[in-house]
C-alpha positions in Angstrom: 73.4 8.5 63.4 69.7 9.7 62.1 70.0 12.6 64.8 73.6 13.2 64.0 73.0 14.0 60.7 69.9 16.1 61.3 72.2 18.5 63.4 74.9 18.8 61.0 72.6 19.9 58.5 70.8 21.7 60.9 74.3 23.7 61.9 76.1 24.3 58.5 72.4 25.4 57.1 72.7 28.3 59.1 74.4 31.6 58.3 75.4 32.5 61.8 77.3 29.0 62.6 79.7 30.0 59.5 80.4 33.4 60.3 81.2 32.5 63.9 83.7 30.0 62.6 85.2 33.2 60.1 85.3 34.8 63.2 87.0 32.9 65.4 89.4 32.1 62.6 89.9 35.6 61.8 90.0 36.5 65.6 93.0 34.2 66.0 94.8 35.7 62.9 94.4 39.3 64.0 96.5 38.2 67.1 98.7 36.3 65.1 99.5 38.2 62.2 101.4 40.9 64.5 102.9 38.8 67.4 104.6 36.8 64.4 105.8 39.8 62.6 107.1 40.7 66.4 108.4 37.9 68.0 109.6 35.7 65.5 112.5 38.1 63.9 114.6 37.6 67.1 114.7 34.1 67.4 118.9 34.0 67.2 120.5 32.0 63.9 121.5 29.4 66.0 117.8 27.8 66.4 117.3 24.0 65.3 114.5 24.0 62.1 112.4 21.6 64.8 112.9 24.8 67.1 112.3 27.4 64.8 109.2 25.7 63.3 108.0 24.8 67.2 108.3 28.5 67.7 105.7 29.2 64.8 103.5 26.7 65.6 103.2 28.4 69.2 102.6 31.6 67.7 100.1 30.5 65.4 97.9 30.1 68.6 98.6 33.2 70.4 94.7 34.7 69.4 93.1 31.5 70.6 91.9 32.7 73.9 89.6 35.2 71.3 88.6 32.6 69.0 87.6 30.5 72.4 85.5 33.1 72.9 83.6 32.8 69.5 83.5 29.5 69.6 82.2 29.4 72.9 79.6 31.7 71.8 78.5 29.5 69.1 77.9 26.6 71.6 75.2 29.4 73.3 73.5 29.8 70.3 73.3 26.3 69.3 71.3 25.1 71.8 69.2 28.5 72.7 68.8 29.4 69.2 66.5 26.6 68.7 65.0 26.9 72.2 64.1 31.0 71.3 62.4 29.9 67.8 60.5 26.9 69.3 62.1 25.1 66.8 63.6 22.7 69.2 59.9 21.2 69.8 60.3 19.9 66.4 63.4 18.5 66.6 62.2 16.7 69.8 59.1 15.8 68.1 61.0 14.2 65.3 64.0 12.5 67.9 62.3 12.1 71.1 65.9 11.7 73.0 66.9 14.9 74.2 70.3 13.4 75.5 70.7 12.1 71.6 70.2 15.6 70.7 72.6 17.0 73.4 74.9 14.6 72.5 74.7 15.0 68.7 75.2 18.9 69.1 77.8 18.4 71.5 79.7 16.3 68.8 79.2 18.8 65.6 80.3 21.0 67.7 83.2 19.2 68.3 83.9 18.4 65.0 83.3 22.0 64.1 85.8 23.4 66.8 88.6 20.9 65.4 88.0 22.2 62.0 89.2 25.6 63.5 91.7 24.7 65.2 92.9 23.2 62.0 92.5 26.5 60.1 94.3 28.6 62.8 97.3 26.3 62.9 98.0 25.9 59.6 97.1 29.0 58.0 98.9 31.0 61.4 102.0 28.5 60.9 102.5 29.0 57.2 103.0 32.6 58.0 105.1 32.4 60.5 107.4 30.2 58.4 107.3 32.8 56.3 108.7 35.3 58.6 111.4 32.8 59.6 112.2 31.4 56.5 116.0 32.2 56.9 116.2 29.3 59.6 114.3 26.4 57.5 111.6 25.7 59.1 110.0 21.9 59.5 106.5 21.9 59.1 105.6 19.2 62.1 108.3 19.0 64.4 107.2 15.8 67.4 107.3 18.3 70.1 104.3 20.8 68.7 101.4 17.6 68.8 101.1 18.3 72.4 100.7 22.3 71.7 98.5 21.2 68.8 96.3 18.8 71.4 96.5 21.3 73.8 94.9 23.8 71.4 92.3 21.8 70.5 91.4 21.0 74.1 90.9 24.9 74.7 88.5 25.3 71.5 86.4 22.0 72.2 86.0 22.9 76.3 84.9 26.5 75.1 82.8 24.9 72.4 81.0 22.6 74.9 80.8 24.8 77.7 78.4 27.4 75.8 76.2 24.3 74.8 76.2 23.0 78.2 75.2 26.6 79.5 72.6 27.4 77.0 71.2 23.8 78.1 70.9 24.6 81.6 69.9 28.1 81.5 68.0 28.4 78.2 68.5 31.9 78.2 70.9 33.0 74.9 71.9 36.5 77.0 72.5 34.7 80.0 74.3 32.0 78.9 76.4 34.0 77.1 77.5 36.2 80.3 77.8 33.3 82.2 80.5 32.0 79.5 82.6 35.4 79.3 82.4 35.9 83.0 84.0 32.2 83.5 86.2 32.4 80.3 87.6 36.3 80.1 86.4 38.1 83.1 86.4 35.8 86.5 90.6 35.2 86.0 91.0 39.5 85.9 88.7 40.0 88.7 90.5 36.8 90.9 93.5 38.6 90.5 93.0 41.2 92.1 92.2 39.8 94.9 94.9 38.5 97.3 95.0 34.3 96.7 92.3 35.0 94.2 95.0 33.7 91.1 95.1 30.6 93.3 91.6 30.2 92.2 91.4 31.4 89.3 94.1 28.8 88.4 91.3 25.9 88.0 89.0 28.1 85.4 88.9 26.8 82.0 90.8 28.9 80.0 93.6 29.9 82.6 94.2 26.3 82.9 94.6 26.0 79.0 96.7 28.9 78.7 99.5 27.5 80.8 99.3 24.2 78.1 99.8 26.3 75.7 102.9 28.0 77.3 100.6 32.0 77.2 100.5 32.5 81.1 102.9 31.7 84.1 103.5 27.9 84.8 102.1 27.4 87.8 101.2 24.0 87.9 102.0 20.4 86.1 100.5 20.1 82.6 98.6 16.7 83.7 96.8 19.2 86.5 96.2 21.5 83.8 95.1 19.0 81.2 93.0 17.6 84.1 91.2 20.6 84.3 90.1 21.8 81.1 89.0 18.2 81.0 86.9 18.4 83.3 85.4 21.9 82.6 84.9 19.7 79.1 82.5 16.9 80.4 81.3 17.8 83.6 79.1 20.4 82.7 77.9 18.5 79.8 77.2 15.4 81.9 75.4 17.4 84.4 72.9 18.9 81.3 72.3 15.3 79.9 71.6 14.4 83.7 68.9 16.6 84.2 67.4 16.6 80.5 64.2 14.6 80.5 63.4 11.3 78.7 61.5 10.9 76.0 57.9 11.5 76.4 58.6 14.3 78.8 56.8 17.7 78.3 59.5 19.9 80.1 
């Protein structure tokens, strides 16, 4: 809990973890704000409240393959923003578990990346019910939790990937290409290439995309859940397998 605490102080102490959360708040919105404004209006008169206030709730989340982005990127910095500043010999002097550390950052981070996805959603839904507010709206209808979870799968495997990046490469710049190449620019480049989109079906934020009902359904949602899963805690587990025990110099 000791080390827990030091990272949350450390992260909301600093400038650049709060403006990467505006960001990927106001990233979302900016993708939002017009697709509801667009899409919405047609939904016929004869939508169900639970349907028209299902079709809000997926809109509110049409800008979160941008905000994954920034969140992502705020992962990078978390761990390589230390490492650049050599300030991350103090906080192993002070916790001598680097896998505590991982794990405590990997957690704020988590926390962080919910807190988001809370912000998106509601503020993003309470404008599109705005915009449909000729077919009542509810506000939580049963079948947006598994669009909500699904969102909040796709900001927390962004969120973690960076960390688990800037972990193993300790390089801000590279980690950070590394990210967009898997995230934004790997699924363009696979499909253009004949089979590539078979491929580029099991990258992280394809595979989160079809949850949330964005790209072509091309496979089950357990497969897709499965995979943003994984891309979740696999990279992470491989950086706490390699980090060194206490005591170690490296």
């Amino acid at each position: 809990m000791r080390t827990l605490a030091a990272e949350w102080i450390k992260f909301r102490t600093l400038r650049s973890s709060l403006w990467s959360l505006a960001a990927a708040v106001a990233a979302a919105l900016a993708v939002t704000v017009p697709a509801a404004g667009t899409v919405l209006p047609r939904l016929d008169a004869g939508r169900s409240p639970d349907q028209a206030s299902l079709a809000a709730w997926s809109v509110a989340f049409f800008g979160l393959a941008l905000s994954a982005l920034v969140v992502g990127v705020l992962g990078v910095i978390t761990m390589t923003g230390e490492q650049a500043s050599r300030m991350i010999n103090l906080t192993y002097t002070a916790m001598p578990s680097r896998r505590g550390v991982l794990l405590a950052k990997a957690a704020v981070l988590t926390g962080t990346s919910l807190v988001t996805l809370v912000l998106i959603g509601t503020i993003g839904h309470l404008y599109g019910r705005t915009v449909i507010a000729r077919l009542h709206p509810t506000s939580l209808p049963p079948d947006a939790w598994p669009l909500i979870g699904s969102a909040a799968l796709v900001l927390v495997t962004a969120a973690l990937l960076g960390l688990a990046l800037g972990a193993l490469l300790r390089n801000g710049a590279l980690a950070a290409v590394v990210l967009i190449a898997t995230l934004h620019v790997l699924p363009f480049i696979l499909m253009s290439i004949p089979g590539g989109e078979h491929v580029g079906e099991f990258l992280p934020l394809v595979a989160g995309l079809q949850l949330l009902h964005q790209v072509p359904q091309t496979m089950p949602a357990t497969t897709a859940f499965a995979i943003c899963a994984l891309w979740t805690v696999v990279p992470i587990g491989i950086a706490l397998a390699i980090s060194p025990g206490p005591g170690s110099s490296s």
